[in-house]
C-alpha positions as CSV (number, residue, x, y, z in Angstrom):
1,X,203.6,11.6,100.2
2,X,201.2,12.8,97.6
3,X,197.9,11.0,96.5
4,X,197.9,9.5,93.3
5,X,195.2,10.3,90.4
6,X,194.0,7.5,88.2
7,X,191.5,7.4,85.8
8,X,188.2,5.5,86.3
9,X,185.8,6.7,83.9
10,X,185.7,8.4,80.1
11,X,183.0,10.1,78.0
12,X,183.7,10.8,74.5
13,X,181.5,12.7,71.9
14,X,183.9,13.0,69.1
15,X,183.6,12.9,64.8
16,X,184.6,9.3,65.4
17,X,181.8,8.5,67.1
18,X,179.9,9.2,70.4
19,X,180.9,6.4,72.9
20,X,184.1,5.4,74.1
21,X,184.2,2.4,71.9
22,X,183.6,4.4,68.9
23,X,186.1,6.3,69.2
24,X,188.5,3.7,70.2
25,X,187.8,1.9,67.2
26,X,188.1,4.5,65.0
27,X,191.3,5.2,66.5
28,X,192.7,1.8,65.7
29,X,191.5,1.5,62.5
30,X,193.2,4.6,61.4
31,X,189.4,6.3,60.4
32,X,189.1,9.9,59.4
33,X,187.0,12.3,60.8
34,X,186.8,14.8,58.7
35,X,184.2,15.9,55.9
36,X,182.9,18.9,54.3
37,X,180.8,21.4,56.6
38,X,177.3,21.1,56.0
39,X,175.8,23.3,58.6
40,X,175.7,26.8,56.6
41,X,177.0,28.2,53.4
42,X,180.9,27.9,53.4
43,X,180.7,29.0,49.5
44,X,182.7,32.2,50.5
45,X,185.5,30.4,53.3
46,X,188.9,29.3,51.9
47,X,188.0,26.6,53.9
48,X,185.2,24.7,53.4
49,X,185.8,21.5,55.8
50,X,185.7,20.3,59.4
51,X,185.8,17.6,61.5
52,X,182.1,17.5,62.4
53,X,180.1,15.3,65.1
54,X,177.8,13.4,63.7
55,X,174.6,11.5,64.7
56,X,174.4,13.0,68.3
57,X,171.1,13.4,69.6
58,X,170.7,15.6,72.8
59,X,167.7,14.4,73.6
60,X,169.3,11.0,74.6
61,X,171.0,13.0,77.5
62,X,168.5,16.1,78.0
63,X,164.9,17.0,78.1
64,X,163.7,19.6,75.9
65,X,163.9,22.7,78.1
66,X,167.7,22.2,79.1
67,X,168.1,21.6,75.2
68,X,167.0,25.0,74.5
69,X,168.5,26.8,77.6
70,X,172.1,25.1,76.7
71,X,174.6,25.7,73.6
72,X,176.4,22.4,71.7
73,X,179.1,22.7,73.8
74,X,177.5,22.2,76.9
75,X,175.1,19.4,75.4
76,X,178.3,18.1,74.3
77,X,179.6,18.4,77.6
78,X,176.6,17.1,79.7
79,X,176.3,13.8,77.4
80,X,180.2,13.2,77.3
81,X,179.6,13.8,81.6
82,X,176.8,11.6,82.0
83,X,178.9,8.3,79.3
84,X,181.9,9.1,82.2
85,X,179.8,8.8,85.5
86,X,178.4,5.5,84.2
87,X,181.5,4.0,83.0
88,X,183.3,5.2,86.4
89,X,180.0,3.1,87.8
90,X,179.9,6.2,90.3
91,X,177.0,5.4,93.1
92,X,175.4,9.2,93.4
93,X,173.7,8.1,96.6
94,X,176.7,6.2,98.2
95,X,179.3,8.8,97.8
96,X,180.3,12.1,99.3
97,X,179.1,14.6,97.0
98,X,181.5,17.3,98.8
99,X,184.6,15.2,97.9
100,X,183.7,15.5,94.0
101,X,184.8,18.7,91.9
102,X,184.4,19.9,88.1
103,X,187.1,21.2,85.9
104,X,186.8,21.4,82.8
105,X,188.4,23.9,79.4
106,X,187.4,25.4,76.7
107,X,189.3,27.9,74.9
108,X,186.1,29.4,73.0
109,X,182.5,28.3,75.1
110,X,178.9,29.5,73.7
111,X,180.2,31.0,70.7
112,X,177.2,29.7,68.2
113,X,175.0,31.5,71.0
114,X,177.0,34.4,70.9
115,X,176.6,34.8,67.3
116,X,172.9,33.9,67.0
117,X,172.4,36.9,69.9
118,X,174.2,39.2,68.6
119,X,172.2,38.7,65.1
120,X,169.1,38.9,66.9
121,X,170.5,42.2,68.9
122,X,171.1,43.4,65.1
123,X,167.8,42.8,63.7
124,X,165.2,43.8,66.4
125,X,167.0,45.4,69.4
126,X,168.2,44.1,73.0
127,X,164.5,43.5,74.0
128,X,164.9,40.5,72.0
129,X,168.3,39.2,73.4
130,X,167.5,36.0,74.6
131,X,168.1,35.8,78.9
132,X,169.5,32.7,79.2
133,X,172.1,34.4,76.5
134,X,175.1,34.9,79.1
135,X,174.6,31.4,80.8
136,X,174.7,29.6,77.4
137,X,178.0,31.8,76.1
138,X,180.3,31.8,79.4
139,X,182.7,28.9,79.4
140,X,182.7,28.2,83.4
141,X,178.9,27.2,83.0
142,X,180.3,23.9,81.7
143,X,181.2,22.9,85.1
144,X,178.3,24.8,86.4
145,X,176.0,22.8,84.6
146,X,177.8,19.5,85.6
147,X,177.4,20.3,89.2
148,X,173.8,21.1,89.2
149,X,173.1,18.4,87.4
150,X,174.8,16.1,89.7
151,X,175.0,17.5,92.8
152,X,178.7,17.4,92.6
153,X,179.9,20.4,95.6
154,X,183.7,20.0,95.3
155,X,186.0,22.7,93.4
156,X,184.0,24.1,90.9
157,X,185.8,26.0,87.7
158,X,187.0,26.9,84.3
159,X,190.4,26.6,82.2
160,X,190.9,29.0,79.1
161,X,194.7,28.9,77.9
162,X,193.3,28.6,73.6
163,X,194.4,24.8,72.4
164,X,195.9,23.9,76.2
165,X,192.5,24.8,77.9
166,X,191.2,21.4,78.7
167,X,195.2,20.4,79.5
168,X,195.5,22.6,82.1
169,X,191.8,21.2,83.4
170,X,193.7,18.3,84.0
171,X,196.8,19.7,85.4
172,X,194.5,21.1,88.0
173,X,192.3,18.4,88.7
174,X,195.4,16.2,89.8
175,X,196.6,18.9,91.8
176,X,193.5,19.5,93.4
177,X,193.4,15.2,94.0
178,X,197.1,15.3,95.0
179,X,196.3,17.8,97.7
180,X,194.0,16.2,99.2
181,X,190.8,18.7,98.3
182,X,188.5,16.3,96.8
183,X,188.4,12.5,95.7
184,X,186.9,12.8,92.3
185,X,187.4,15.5,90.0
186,X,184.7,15.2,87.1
187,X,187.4,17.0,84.1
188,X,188.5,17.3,80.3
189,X,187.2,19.8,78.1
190,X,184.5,20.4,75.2
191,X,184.4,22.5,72.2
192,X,181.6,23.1,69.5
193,X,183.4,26.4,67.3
194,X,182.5,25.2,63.4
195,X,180.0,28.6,63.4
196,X,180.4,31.1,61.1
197,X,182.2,33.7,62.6
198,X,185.0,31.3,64.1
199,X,185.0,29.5,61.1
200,X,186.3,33.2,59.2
201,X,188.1,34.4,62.2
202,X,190.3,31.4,61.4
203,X,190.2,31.6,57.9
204,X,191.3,34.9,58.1
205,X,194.3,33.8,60.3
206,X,195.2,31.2,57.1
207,X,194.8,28.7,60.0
208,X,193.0,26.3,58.4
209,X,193.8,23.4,55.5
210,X,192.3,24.4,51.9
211,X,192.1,21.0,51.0
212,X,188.5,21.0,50.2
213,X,188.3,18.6,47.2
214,X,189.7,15.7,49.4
215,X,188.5,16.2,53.2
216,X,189.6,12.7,54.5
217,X,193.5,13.9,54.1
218,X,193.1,17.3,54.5
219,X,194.9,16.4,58.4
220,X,198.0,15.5,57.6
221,X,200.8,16.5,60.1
222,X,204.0,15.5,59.6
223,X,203.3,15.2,56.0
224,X,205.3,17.9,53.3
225,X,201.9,18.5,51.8
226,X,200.2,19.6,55.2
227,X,198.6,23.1,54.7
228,X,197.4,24.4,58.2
229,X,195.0,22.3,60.6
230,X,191.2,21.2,60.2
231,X,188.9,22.3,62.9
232,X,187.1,19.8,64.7
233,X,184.4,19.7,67.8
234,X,183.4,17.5,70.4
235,X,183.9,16.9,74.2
236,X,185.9,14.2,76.2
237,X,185.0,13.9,80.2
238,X,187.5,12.3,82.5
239,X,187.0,10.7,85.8
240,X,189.6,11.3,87.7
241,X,190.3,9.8,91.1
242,X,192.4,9.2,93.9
243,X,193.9,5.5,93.9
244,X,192.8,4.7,97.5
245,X,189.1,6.1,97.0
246,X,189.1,3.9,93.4
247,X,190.1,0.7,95.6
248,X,187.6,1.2,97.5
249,X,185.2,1.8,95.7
250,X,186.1,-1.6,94.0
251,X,186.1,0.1,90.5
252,X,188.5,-1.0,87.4
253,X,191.2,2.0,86.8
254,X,192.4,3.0,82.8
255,X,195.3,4.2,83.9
256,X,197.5,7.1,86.0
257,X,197.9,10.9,85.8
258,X,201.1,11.4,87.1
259,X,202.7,14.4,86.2
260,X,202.2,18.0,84.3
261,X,204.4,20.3,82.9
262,X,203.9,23.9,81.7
263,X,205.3,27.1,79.9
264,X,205.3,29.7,77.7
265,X,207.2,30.0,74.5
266,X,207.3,34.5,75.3
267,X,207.5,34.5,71.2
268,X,204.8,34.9,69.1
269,X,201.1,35.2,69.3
270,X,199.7,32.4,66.9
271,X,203.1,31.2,65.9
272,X,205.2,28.6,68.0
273,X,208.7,29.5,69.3
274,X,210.9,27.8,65.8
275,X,213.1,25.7,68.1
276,X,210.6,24.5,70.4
277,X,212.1,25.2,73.8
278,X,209.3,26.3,75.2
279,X,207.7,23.0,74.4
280,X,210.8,21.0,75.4
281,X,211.1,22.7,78.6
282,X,207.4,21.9,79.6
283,X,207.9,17.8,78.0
284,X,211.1,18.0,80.5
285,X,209.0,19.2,83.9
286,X,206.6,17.0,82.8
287,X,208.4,13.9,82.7
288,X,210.3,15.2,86.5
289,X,206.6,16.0,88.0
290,X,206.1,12.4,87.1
291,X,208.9,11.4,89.1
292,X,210.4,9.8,85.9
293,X,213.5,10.0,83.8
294,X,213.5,10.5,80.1
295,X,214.3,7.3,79.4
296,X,211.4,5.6,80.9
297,X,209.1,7.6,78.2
298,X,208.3,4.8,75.5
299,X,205.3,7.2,73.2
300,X,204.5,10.9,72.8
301,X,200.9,11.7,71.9
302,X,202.3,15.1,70.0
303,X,199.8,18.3,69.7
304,X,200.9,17.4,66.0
305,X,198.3,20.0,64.0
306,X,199.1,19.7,60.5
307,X,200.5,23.4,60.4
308,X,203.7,24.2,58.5
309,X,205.2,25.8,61.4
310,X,203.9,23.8,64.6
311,X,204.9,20.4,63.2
312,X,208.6,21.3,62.7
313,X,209.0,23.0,66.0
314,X,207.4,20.0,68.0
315,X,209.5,17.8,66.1
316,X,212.2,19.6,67.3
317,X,211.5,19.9,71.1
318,X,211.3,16.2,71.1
319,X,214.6,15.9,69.8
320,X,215.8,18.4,71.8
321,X,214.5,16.6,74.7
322,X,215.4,13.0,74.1
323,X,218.1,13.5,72.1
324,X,219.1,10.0,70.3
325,X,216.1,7.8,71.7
326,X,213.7,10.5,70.0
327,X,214.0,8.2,66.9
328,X,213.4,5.4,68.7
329,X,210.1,6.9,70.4
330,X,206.7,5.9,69.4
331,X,204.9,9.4,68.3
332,X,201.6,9.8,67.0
333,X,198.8,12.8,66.3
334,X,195.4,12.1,67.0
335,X,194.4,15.2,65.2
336,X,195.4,13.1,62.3
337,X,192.3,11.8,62.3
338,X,189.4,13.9,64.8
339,X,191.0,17.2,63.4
340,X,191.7,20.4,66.2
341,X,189.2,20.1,68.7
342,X,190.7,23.8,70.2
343,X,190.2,24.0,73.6
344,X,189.1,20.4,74.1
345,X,192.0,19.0,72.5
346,X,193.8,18.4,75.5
347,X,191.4,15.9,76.9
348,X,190.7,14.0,74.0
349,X,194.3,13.3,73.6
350,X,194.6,12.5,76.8
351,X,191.9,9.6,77.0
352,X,193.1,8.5,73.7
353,X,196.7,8.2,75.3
354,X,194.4,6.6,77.8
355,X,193.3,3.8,75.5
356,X,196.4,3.2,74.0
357,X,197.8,2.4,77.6
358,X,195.4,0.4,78.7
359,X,194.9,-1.8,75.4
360,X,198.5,-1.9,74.8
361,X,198.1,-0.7,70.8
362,X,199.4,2.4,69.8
363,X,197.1,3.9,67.0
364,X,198.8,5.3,63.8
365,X,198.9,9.0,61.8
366,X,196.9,8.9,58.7
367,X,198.0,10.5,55.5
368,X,201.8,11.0,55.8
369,X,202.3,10.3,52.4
370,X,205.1,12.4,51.7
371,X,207.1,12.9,55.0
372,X,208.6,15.8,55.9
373,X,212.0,15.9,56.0
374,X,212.5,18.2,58.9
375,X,209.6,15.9,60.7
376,X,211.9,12.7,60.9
377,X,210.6,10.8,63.6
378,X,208.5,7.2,63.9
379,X,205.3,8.9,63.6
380,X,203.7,5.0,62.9
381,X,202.8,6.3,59.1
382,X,202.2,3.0,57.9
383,X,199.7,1.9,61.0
384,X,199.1,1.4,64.2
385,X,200.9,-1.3,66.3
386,X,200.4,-3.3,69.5
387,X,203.4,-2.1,72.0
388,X,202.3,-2.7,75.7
389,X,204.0,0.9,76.7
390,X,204.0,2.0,80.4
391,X,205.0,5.4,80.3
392,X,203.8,8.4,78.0
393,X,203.2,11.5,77.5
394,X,200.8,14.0,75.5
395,X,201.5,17.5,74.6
396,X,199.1,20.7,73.9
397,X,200.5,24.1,72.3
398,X,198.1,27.1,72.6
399,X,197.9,30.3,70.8
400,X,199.6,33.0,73.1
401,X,202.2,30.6,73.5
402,X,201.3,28.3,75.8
403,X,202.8,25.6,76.9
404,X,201.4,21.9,78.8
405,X,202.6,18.5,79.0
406,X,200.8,16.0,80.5
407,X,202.8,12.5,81.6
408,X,200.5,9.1,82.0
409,X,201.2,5.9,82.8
410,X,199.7,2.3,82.8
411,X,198.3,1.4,85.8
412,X,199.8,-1.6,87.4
413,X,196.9,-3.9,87.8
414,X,195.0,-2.5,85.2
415,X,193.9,-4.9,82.2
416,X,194.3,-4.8,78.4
């Protein structure tokens, strides 16, 4: 019989807010993230906003010389770790150190290092180049980083799968708890890509919203008006555990892991597959890896990106999937509000399905105004509502055409 994964500890930095409870409550409250991008010129981008962290201060989390060996993402990273290992009330000197892993996604890493090297290669030659530059660009230092810092001597990797990166983090830390290879997996993902060059890499791709006048509900999937997605940053850190080692250990669990999903859509290379079956085949081994049936699945956290495209496809693989009950499902996008984190979206998703569990509220999608047609589900437009669900899951699409599911449930004795 396989171990069970639970979750005992979160660390958000997000543009809701850099706690837990800030996000949470921007969550409920139905707050937008988004506002215009402040940190260089934008005056030549079709796009000119983002869904920005604000008010984080690295030096809470870092002294000064691992501030200027490490890039936002991994400060992001460190400070969303150290939030989870507090809130998981994990004893570093009372627990095997062996028995805890790192895995964690990103679909981009160091790229505001990368640029500022390859700037400084440009103007006065490699002698220049920084030597720390390929620590702070490589995204498997994120995990590096985390176990250094801890001690932490379990598995140790990376995820890169583009928008499923910190999904398949997940998928891999419950495998790697399921197997019996380690207790704890420290996991989630973290993302800092509003830089210049991303920021016209995706412009270029006509990726991104226009809505520049009127940032707040620029994200606005599901919604006829919706224009293309808003980019956003931040990191979310999961503790995952196995249940016995969390009873032990006496700690209070958020909820359960209990099943993943994946595939590939074999269709397009930024576009999604138009009748979503690659996405409705990995919902479907989702929900089985879970060792659930369809029916049992009250709420899906969709990857729900604002895009033309994307949000009519997902619409349709959860129809395809669930057939009559889709209009009877509770379904929500957290983008909505915190924008496209990229490769850290999975995670962030995930805890916020993680909230909603364990509080028993599921939070609403913010600026359907106009609803789509085509998108003709209960995407809780007109706010957020208190539904004690028990089973859910939370879905992540990824250039190249991947594919993840992840299924969740409320854990039985949890509070909330």
């Amino acid at each position: 019989m396989k171990r069970k994964a639970v979750v005992t500890g979160l660390g958000i930095v997000s543009p809701l807010g850099n706690s837990k409870e800030e996000f949470w409550s921007g969550l409920q409250a139905g707050k937008s993230g988004v506002c215009a991008v402040d940190r260089f010129d934008t005056s030549n981008f079709d796009s000119r906003i983002g869904a920005l962290v604000r008010n984080f201060d690295g030096a809470a989390y870092m002294d000064k010389k691992e501030l200027r060996r490490t890039d936002l993402i991994q400060q992001y990273a460190l400070a969303a770790t150290q939030m989870a290992v507090a809130d998981a009330a994990l004893d570093l000197n009372a627990i095997d150190l062996t028995r805890i892993g790192v895995v964690t996604g990103s679909g981009i890493g160091g790229i505001l290092t990368f640029e500022d090297q390859c700037w400084t290669y440009k103007d006065k030659g490699p002698s220049k180049v920084s030597p720390f530059f390929i620590p702070m660009m490589i995204i498997d230092i994120v995990p590096g980083l985390i176990s250094i810092k801890y001690g932490f001597k379990g598995p140790n990797y990376a995820t890169v799968s583009a928008c499923c990166s910190s999904a398949h983090a997940l998928a891999d830390a419950m495998r790697i708890i399921q197997r019996g290879e380690a207790d704890i997996i420290v996991t989630g993902g973290a993302e800092a890509a509003i830089t210049q060059m991303s920021y016209a890499g995706f412009c270029q791709a006509r990726a991104l919203s226009t809505r520049n006048d009127d940032p707040e509900h620029a994200s606005r999937p599901f919604d006829v008006d919706r224009d293309g997605f808003v980019i956003g940053e931040g990191a979310a850190i999961i503790i995952l555990e196995d249940e016995e080692h969390a009873r032990k250990r006496g700690v209070p669990i958020y909820a359960d892991l209990l099943g993943a999903g994946m595939s590939a859509d074999a269709h397009h290379i930024t576009a999604p597959a138009p009748d979503g079956n690659g996405a409705a085949r990995c919902m479907q081994t989702a929900v089985q890896d879970a060792g659930l049936t369809l029916e049992q699945i009250e709420y899906v956290n969709t990857h729900g990106t604002s895009t033309p495209l994307g949000d009519i496809a997902e619409t349709s693989a959860i129809k395809r999937v669930f057939g009559d009950r889709a209009r009877s499902l509770l379904v929500n996008s957290t983008k909505s509000m915190i924008g496209h984190m990229l490769g850290g979206a999975g995670a962030i998703e995930a805890a916020a399905t993680v909230l909603q569990l364990h509080h028993g509220f599921v939070h609403p999608t913010i600026n359907i105004q106009n609803q789509d047609p085509q998108c003709d589900l209960d995407y809780l437009r007109d706010g957020g509502r208190p539904v004690p669900i028990k089973y859910a899951i939370s879905n992540s699409f990824g250039f190249g055409g991947h594919n993840i599911t992840l299924t969740l449930g409320k854990h039985m004795n949890s509070a909330g």
